[in-house]
N, C-alpha and C positions, 0 to 999 in steps of 0.2 A: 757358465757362459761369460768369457772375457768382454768386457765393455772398456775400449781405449779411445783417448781426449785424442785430438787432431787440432792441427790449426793449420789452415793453407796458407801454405807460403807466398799465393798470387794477390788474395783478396783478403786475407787477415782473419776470416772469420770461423772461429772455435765449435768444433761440435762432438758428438759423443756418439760410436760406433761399436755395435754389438757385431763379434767377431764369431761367427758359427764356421763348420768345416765347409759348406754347401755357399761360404758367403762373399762373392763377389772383392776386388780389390778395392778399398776404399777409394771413394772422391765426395770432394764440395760440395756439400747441396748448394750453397750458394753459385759458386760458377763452372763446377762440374770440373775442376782438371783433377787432378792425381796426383798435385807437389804437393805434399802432405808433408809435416814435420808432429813426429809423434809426442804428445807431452806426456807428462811425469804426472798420474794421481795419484791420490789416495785409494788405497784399499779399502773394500766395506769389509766389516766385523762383525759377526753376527754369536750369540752365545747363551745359553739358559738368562742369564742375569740381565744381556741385553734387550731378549726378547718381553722381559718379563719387565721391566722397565719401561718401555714400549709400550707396551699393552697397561701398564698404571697411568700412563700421561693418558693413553688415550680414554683410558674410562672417564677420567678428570677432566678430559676436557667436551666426555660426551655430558656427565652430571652435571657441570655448569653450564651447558647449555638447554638439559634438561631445566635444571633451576631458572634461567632469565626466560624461557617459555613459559614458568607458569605462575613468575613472577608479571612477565607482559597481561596475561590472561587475565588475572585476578586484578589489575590497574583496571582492563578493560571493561571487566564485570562489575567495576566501582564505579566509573565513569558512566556506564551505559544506566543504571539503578539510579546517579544521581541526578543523571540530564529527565531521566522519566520518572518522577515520585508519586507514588500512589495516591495521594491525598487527593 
């Protein structure tokens, strides 16, 4: 599914349009005309290596937020034990 950058040539403002067979001629969400000037992007890339790359940031960045939950946790189980001492 083609997705192409726009920028209207009335109002200036940039948006991104997902191109199906069933899909209407482009216009502005912002002021609705149709003078559209098609910009130039990048392609997305997709690959074993990229996807697998992908999926390492993402475990790393669910573990370190594993780790600072139970790093907060154990601050809080200090804190709460010291404000209330048994004695």
């Amino acid at each position: 599914m083609p997705v192409f950058e726009y920028k209207c040539r009335d109002c200036g403002h940039q948006f991104e349009y997902l191109v199906l067979h069933s899909s209407p001629r482009p216009e502005c969400p912002t002021c609705q005309k149709q003078d559209l000037e098609q910009l130039i992007s990048l392609c997305g890339m997709s690959s074993e290596a990229t996807r697998k790359a992908s999926l390492s940031v993402a475990h790393a960045r669910v573990a370190a937020l594993r780790t600072e939950k139970e790093r907060q946790e154990h601050a809080s189980a200090h804190q709460h034990f010291e404000d209330h001492p048994n004695a």
